[in-house]
C-alpha positions as CSV (number, residue, x, y, z in Angstrom):
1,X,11.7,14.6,16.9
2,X,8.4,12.2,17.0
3,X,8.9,8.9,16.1
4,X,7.4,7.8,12.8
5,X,4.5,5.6,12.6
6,X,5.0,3.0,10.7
7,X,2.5,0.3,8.1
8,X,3.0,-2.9,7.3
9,X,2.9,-3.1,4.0
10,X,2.4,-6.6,1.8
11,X,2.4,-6.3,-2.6
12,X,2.0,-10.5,-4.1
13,X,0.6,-11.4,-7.0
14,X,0.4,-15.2,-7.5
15,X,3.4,-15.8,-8.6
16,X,4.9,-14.6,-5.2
17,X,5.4,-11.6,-3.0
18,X,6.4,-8.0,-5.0
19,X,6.8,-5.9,-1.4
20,X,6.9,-6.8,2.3
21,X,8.3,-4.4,4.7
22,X,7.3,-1.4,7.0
23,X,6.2,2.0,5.5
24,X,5.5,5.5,6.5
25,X,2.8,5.5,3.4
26,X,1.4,3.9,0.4
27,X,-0.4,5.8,-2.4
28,X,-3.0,3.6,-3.9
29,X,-5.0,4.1,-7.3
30,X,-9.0,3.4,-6.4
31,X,-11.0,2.8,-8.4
32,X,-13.5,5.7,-7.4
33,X,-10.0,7.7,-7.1
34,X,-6.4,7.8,-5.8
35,X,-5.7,7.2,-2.2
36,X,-3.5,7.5,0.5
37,X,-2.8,5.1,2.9
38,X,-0.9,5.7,6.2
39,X,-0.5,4.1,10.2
40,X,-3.2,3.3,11.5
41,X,-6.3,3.7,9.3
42,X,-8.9,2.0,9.2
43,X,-9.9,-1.3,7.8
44,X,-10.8,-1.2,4.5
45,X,-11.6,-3.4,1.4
46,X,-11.3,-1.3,-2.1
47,X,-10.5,-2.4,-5.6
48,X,-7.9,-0.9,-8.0
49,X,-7.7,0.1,-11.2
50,X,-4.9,0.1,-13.8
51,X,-2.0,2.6,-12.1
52,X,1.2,3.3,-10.0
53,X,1.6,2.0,-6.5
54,X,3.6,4.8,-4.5
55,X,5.6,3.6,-1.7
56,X,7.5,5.7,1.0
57,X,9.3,3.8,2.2
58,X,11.2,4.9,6.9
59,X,14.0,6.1,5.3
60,X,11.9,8.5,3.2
61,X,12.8,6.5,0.1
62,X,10.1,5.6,-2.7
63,X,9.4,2.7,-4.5
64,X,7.0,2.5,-7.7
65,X,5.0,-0.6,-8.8
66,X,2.9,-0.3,-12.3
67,X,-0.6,-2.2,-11.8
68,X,-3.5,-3.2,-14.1
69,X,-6.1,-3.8,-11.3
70,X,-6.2,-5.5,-8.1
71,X,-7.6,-5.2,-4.4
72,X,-6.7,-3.4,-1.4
73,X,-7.5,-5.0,2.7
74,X,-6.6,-2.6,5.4
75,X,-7.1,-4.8,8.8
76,X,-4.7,-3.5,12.6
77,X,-2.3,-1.3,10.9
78,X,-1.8,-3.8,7.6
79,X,-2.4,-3.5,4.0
80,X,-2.4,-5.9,1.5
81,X,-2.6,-5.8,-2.1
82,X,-3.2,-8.3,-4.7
83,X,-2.4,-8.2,-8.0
């Protein structure tokens, strides 16, 4: 079986960190539409829109965040939202 590959994933707001940990994939609301995030893309700056925040987590868990807006940086296999 083929090793997963893996994301590091980071959800604050300014009152202090929501997520931190590795993922296999995080679903993001755009704002020009939904997207999927996995290893290795590429960098990217988007904003979001009002939504869910779909995390899957290694152990092919999920994990759900509600947001009203925020913004998206994808830099060396690292995403970071701010909400």
């Amino acid at each position: 079986m083929a090793e997963q590959k893996l994301l590091k994933l980071t959800i604050s707001r300014v009152d202090g960190p929501i997520f931190n940990g590795d993922v296999t994939a995080v679903s993001v609301p755009g704002v020009e539409g939904d997207m999927q995030i996995l290893a290795n893309h590429s960098s990217l700056i988007s904003p979001l829109k009002k939504g869910k925040v779909v995390i899957k987590k290694a152990d092919d868990a999920t994990e759900e965040h509600e947001i009203e807006s925020g913004t998206l940086e994808i830099s060396n296999n690292h995403a970071t939202i701010l909400i």
